[in-house]
PDB file of N, CA, C and O in Angstrom:
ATOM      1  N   UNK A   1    -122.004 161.491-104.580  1.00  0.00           N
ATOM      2  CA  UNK A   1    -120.684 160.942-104.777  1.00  0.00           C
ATOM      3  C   UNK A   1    -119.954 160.921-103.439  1.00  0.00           C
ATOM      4  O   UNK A   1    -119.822 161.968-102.806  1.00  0.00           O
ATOM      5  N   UNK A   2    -119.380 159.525-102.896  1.00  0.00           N
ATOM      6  CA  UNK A   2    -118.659 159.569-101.979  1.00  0.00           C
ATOM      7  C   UNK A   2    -117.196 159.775-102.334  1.00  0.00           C
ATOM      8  O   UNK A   2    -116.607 159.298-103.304  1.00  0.00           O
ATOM      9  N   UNK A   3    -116.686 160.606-101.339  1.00  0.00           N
ATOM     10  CA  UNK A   3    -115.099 160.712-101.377  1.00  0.00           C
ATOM     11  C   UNK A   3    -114.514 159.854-100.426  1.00  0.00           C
ATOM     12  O   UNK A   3    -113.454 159.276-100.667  1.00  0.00           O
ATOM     13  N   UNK A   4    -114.988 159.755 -99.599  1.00  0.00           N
ATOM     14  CA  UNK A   4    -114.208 158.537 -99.012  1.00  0.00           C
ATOM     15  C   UNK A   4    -113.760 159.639 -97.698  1.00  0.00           C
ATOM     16  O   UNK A   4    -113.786 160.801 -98.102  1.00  0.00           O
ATOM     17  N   UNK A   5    -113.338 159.506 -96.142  1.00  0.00           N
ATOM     18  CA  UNK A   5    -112.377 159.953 -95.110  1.00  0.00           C
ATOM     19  C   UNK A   5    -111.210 160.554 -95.664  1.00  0.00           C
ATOM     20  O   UNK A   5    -110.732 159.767 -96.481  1.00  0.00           O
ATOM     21  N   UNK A   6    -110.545 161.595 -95.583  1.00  0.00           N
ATOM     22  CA  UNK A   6    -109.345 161.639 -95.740  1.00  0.00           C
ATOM     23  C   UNK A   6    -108.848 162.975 -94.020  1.00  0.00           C
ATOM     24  O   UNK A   6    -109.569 163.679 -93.313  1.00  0.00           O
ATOM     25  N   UNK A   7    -107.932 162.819 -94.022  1.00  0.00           N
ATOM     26  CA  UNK A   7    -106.755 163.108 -93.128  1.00  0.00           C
ATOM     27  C   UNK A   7    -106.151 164.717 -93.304  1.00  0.00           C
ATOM     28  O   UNK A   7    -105.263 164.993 -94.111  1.00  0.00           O
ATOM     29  N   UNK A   8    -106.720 165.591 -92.513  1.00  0.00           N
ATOM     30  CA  UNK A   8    -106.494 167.177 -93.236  1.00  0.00           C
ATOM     31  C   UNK A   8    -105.119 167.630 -92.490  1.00  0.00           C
ATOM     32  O   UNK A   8    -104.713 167.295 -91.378  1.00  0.00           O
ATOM     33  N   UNK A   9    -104.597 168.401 -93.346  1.00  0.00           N
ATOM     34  CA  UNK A   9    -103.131 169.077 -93.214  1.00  0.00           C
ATOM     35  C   UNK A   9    -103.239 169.807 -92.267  1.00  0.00           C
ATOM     36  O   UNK A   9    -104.265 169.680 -91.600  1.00  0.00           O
ATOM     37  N   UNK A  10    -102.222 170.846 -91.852  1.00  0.00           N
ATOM     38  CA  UNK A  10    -102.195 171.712 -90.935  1.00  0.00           C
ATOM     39  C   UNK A  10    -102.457 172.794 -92.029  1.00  0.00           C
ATOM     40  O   UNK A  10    -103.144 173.704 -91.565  1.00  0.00           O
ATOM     41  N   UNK A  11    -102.123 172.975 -93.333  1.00  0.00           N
ATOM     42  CA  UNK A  11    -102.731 173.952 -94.411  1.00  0.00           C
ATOM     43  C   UNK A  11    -103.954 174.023 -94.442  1.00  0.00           C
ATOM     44  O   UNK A  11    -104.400 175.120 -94.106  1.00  0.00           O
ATOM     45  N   UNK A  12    -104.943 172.977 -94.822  1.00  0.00           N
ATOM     46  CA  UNK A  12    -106.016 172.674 -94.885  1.00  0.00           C
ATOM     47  C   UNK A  12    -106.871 173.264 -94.024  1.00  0.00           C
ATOM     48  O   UNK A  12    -107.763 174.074 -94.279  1.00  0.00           O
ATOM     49  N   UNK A  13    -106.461 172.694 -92.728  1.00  0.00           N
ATOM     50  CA  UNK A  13    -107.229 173.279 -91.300  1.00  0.00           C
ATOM     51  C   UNK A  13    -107.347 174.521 -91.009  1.00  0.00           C
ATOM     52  O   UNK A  13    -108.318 175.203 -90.681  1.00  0.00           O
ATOM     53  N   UNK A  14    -105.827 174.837 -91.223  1.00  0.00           N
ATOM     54  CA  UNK A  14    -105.507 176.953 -91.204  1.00  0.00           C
ATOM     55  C   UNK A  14    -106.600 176.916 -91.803  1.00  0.00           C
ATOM     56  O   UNK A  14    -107.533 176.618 -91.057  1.00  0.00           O
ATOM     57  N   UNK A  15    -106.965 177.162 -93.219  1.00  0.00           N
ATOM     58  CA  UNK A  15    -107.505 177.467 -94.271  1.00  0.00           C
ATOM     59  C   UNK A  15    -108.840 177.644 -94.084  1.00  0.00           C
ATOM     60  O   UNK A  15    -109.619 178.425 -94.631  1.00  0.00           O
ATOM     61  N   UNK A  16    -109.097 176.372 -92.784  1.00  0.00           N
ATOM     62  CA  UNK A  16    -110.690 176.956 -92.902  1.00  0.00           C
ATOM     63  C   UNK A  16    -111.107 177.326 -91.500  1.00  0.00           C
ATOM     64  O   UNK A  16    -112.206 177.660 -91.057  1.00  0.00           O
ATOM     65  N   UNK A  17    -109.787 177.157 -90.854  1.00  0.00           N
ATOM     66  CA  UNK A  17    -110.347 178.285 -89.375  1.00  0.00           C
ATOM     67  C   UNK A  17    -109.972 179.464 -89.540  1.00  0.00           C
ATOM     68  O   UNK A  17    -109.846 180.099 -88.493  1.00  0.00           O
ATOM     69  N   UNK A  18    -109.644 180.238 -90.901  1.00  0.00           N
ATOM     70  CA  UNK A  18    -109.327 180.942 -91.393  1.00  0.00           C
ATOM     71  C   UNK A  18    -110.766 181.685 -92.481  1.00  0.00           C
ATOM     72  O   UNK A  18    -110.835 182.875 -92.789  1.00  0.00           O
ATOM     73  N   UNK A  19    -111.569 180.820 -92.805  1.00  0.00           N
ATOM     74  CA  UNK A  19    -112.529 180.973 -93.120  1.00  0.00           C
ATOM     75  C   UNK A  19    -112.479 181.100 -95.115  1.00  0.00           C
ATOM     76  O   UNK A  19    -113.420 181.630 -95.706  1.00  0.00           O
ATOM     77  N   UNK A  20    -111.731 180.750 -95.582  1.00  0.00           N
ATOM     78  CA  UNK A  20    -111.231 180.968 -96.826  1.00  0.00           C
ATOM     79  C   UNK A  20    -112.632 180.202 -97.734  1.00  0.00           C
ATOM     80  O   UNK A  20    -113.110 179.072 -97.638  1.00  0.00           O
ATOM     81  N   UNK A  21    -112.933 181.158 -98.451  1.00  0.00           N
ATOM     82  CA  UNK A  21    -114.318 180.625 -99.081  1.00  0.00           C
ATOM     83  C   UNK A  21    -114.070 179.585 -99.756  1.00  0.00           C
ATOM     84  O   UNK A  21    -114.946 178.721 -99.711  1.00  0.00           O
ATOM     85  N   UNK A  22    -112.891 179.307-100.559  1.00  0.00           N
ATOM     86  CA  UNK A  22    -112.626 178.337-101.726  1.00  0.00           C
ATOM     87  C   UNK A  22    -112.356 176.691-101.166  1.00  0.00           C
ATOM     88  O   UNK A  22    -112.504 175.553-101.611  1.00  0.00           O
ATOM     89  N   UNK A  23    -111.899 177.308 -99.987  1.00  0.00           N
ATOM     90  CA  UNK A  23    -111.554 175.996 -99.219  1.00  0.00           C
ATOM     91  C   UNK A  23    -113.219 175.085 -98.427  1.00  0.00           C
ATOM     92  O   UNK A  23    -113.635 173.928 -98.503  1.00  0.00           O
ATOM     93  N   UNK A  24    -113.837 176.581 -97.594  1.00  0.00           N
ATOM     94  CA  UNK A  24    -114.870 176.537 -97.110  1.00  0.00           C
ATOM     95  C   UNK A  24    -116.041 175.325 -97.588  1.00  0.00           C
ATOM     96  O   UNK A  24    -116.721 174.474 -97.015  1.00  0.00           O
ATOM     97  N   UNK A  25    -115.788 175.892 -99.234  1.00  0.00           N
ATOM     98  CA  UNK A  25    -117.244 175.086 -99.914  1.00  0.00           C
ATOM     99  C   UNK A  25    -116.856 173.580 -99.538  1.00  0.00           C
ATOM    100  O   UNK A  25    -117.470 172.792 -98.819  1.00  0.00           O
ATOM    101  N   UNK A  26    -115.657 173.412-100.233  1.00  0.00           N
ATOM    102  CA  UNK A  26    -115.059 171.982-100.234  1.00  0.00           C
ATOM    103  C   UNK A  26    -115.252 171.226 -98.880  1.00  0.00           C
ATOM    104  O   UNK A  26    -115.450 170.030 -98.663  1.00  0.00           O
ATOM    105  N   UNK A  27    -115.118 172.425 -97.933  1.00  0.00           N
ATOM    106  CA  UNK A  27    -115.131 171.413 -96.462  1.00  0.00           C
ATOM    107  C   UNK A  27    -116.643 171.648 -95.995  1.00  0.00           C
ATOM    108  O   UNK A  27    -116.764 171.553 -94.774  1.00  0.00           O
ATOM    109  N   UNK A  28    -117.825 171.934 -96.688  1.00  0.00           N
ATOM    110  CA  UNK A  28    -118.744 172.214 -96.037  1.00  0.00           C
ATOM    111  C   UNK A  28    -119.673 170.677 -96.963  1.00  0.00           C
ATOM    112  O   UNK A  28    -120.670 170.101 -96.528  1.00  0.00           O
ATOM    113  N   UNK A  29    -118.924 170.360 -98.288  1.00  0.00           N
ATOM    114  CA  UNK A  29    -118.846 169.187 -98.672  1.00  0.00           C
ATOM    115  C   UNK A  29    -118.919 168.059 -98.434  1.00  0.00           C
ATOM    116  O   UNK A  29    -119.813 167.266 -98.726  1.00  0.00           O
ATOM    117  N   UNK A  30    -117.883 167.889 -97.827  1.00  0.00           N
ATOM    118  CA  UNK A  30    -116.966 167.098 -97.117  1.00  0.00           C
ATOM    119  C   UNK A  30    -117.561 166.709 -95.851  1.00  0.00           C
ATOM    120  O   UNK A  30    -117.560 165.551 -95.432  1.00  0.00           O
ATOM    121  N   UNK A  31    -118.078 167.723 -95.245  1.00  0.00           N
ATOM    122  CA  UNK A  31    -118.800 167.227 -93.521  1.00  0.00           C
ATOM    123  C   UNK A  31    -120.403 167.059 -93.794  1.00  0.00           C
ATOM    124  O   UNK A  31    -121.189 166.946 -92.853  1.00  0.00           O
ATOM    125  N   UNK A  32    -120.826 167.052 -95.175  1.00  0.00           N
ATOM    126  CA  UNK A  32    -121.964 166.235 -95.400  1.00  0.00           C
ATOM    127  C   UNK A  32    -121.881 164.752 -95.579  1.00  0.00           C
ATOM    128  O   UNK A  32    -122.427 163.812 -95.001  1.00  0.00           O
ATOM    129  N   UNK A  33    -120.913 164.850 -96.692  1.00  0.00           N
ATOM    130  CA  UNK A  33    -121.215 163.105 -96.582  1.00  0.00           C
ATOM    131  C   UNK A  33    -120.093 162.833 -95.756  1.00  0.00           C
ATOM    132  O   UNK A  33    -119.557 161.929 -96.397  1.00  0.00           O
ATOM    133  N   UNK A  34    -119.214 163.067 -94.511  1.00  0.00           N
ATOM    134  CA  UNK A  34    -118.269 162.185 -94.053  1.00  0.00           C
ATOM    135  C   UNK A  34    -118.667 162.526 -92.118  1.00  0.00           C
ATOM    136  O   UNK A  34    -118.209 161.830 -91.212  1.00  0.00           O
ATOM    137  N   UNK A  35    -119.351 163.417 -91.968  1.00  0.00           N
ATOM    138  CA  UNK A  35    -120.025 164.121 -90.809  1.00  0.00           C
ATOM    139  C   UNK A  35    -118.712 164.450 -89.864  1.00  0.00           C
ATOM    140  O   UNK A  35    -119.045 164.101 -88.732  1.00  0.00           O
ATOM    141  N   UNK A  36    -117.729 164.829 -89.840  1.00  0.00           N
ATOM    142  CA  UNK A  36    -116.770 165.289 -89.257  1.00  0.00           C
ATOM    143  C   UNK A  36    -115.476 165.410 -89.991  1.00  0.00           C
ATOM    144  O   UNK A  36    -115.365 164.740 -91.017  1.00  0.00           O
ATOM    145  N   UNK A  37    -114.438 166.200 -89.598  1.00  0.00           N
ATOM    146  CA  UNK A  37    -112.871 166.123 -89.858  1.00  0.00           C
ATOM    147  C   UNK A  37    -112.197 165.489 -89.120  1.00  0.00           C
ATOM    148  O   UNK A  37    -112.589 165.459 -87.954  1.00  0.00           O
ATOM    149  N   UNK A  38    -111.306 164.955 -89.362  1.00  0.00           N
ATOM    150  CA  UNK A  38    -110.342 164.379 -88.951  1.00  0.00           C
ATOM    151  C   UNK A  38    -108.597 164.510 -88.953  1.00  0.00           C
ATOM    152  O   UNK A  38    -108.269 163.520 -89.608  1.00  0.00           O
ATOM    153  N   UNK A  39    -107.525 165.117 -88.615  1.00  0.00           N
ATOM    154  CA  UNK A  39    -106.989 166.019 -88.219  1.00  0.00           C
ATOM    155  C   UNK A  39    -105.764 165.104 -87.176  1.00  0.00           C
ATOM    156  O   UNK A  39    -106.213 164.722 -86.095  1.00  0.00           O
ATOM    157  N   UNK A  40    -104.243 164.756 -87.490  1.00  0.00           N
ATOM    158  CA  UNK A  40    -103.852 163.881 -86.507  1.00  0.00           C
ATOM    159  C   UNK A  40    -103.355 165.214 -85.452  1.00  0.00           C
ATOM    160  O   UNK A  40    -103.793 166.350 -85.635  1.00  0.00           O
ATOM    161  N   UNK A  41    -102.174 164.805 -84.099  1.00  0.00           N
ATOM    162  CA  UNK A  41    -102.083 165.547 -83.280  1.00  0.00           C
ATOM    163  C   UNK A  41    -100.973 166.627 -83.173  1.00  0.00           C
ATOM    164  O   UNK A  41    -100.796 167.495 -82.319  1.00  0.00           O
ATOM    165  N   UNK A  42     -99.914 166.153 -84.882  1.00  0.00           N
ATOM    166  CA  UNK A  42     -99.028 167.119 -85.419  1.00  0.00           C
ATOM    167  C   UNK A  42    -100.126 168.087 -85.908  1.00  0.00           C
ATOM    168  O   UNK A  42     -99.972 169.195 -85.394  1.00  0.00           O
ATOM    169  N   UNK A  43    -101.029 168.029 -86.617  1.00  0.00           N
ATOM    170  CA  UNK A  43    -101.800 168.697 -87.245  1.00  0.00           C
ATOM    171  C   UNK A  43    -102.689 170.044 -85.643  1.00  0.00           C
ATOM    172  O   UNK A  43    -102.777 171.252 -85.866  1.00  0.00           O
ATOM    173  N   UNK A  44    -102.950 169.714 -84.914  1.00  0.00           N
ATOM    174  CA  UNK A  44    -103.606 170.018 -83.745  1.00  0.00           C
ATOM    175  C   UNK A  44    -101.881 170.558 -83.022  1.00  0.00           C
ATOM    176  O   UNK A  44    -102.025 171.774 -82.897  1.00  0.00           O
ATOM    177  N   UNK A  45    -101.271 170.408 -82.817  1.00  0.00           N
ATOM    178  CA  UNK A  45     -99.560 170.850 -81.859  1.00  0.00           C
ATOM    179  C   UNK A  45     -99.307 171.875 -82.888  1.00  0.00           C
ATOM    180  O   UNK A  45     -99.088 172.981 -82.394  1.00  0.00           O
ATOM    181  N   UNK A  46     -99.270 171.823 -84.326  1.00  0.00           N
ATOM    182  CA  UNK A  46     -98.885 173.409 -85.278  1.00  0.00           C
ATOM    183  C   UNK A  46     -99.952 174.308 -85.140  1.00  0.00           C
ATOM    184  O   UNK A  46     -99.644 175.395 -84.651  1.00  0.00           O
ATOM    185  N   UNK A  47    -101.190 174.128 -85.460  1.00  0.00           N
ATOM    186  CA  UNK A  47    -102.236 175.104 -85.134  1.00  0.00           C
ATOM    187  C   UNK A  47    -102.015 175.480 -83.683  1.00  0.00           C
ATOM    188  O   UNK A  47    -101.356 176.516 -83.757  1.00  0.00           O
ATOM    189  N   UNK A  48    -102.161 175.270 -82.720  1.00  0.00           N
ATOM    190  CA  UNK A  48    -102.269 175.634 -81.271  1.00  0.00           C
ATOM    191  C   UNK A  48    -101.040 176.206 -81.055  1.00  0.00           C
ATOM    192  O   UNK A  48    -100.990 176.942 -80.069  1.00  0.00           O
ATOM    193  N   UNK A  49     -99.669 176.030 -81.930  1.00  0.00           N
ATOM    194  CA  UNK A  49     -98.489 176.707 -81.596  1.00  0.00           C
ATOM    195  C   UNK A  49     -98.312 177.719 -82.182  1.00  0.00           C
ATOM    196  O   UNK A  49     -97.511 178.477 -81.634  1.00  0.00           O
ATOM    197  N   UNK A  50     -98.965 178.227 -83.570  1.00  0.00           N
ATOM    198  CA  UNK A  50     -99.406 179.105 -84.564  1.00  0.00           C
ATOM    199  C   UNK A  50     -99.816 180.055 -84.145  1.00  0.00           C
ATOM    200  O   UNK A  50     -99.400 181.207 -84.266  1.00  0.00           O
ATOM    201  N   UNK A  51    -101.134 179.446 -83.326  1.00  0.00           N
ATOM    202  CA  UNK A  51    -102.528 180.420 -82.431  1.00  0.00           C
ATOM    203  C   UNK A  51    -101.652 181.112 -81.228  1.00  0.00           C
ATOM    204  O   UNK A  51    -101.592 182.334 -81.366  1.00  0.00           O
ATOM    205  N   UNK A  52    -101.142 180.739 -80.381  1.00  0.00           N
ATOM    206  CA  UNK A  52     -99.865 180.803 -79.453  1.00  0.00           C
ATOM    207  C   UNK A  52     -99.358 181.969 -79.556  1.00  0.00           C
ATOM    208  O   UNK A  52     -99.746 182.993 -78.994  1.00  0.00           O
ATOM    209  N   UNK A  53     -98.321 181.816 -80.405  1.00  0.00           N
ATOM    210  CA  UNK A  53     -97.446 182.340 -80.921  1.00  0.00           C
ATOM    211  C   UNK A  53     -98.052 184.594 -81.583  1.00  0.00           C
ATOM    212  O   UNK A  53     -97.439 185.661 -81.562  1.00  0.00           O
ATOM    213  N   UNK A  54     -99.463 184.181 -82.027  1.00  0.00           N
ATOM    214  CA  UNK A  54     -99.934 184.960 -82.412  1.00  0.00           C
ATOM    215  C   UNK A  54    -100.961 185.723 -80.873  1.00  0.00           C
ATOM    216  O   UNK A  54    -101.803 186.618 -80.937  1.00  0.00           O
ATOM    217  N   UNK A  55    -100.539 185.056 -79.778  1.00  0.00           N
ATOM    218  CA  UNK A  55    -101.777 185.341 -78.677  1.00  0.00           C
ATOM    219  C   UNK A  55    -102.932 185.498 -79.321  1.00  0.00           C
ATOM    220  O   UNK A  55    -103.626 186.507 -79.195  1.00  0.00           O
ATOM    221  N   UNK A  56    -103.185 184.639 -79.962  1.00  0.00           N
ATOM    222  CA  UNK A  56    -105.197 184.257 -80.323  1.00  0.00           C
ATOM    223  C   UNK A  56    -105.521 183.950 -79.454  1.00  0.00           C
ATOM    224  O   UNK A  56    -105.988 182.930 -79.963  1.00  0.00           O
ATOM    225  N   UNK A  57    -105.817 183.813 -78.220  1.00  0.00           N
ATOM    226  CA  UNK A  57    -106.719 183.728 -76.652  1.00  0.00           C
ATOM    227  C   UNK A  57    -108.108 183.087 -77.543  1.00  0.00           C
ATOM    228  O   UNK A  57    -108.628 181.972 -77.507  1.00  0.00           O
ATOM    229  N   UNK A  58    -108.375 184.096 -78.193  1.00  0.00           N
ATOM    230  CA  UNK A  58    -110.009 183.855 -78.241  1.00  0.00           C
ATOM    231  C   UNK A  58    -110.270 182.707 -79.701  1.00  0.00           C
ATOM    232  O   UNK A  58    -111.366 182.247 -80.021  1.00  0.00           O
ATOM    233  N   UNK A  59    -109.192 182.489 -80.281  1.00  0.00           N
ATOM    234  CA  UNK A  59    -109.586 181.624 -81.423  1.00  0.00           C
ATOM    235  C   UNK A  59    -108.826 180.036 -80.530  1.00  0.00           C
ATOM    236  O   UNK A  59    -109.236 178.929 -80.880  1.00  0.00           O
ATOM    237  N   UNK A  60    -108.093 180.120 -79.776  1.00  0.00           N
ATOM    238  CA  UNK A  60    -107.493 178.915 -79.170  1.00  0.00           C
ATOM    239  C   UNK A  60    -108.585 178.369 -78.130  1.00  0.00           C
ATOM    240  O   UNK A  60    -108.441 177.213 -77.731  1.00  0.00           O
ATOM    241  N   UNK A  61    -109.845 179.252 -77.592  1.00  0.00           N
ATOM    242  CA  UNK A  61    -110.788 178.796 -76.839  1.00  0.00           C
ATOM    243  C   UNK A  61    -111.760 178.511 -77.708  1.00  0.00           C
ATOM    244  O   UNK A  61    -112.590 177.844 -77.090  1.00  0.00           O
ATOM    245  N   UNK A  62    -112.147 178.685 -78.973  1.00  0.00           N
ATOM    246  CA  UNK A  62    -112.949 178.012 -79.696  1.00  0.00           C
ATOM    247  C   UNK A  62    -112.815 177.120 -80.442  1.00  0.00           C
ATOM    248  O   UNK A  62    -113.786 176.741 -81.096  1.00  0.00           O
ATOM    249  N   UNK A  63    -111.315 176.383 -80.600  1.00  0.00           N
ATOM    250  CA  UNK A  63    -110.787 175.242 -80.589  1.00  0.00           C
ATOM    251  C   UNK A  63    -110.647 173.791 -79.827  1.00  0.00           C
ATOM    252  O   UNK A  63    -109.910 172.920 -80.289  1.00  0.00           O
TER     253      UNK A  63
END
Protein backbone atom coordinates (compact mmCIF):
# COMPACT_ATOMS: atom_id res chain seq x y z
CA UNK A 1 0.00 0.00 0.00
CA UNK A 2 1.25 3.34 -1.04
CA UNK A 3 0.80 6.39 1.16
CA UNK A 4 1.84 8.76 -0.94
CA UNK A 5 5.00 11.76 0.31
CA UNK A 6 3.85 13.66 3.05
CA UNK A 7 5.62 16.71 4.85
CA UNK A 8 6.71 15.90 8.69
CA UNK A 9 6.07 18.33 11.63
CA UNK A 10 8.54 19.53 13.97
CA UNK A 11 6.41 16.95 16.46
CA UNK A 12 6.83 14.23 14.20
CA UNK A 13 10.60 14.67 13.68
CA UNK A 14 11.19 15.30 17.65
CA UNK A 15 9.43 12.07 17.96
CA UNK A 16 11.66 10.09 16.12
CA UNK A 17 15.02 11.67 16.83
CA UNK A 18 13.72 10.98 19.99
CA UNK A 19 13.42 7.44 19.19
CA UNK A 20 9.70 6.86 20.31
CA UNK A 21 8.78 3.28 19.30
CA UNK A 22 5.12 4.07 18.28
CA UNK A 23 6.17 6.70 16.06
CA UNK A 24 9.42 4.69 15.00
CA UNK A 25 7.41 1.73 13.33
CA UNK A 26 5.33 4.21 11.31
CA UNK A 27 8.47 6.01 10.09
CA UNK A 28 10.45 2.91 9.47
CA UNK A 29 7.23 2.36 7.12
CA UNK A 30 7.23 5.18 5.60
CA UNK A 31 11.09 5.22 4.42
CA UNK A 32 10.32 1.89 2.72
CA UNK A 33 8.03 2.76 0.33
CA UNK A 34 8.84 6.65 0.08
CA UNK A 35 12.93 6.16 0.65
CA UNK A 36 13.44 9.37 2.60
CA UNK A 37 11.71 12.23 4.86
CA UNK A 38 11.01 15.24 3.99
CA UNK A 39 10.91 18.04 6.56
CA UNK A 40 10.55 22.03 5.40
CA UNK A 41 13.23 24.61 6.98
CA UNK A 42 10.71 25.87 9.89
CA UNK A 43 10.65 22.28 10.68
CA UNK A 44 14.80 22.01 10.63
CA UNK A 45 15.19 26.13 12.49
CA UNK A 46 12.76 24.53 15.69
CA UNK A 47 14.68 21.32 16.03
CA UNK A 48 18.22 22.92 15.81
CA UNK A 49 16.86 25.75 18.19
CA UNK A 50 15.37 23.03 20.60
CA UNK A 51 18.82 21.01 20.32
CA UNK A 52 20.54 24.56 21.08
CA UNK A 53 18.84 25.59 23.61
CA UNK A 54 19.29 22.14 25.40
CA UNK A 55 23.36 22.17 24.43
CA UNK A 56 22.87 18.75 22.51
CA UNK A 57 26.47 19.25 20.83
CA UNK A 58 26.36 15.68 20.06
CA UNK A 59 22.72 15.13 18.74
CA UNK A 60 23.05 18.61 16.59
CA UNK A 61 26.28 16.88 14.89
CA UNK A 62 24.35 13.92 13.92
CA UNK A 63 21.89 16.03 12.30
Amino acid sequence: MTTGQAVLDTDTLSAILRQNPNVLLNARQYLVENRKFTFSIITRYEILRGLKSKAATAQINRI
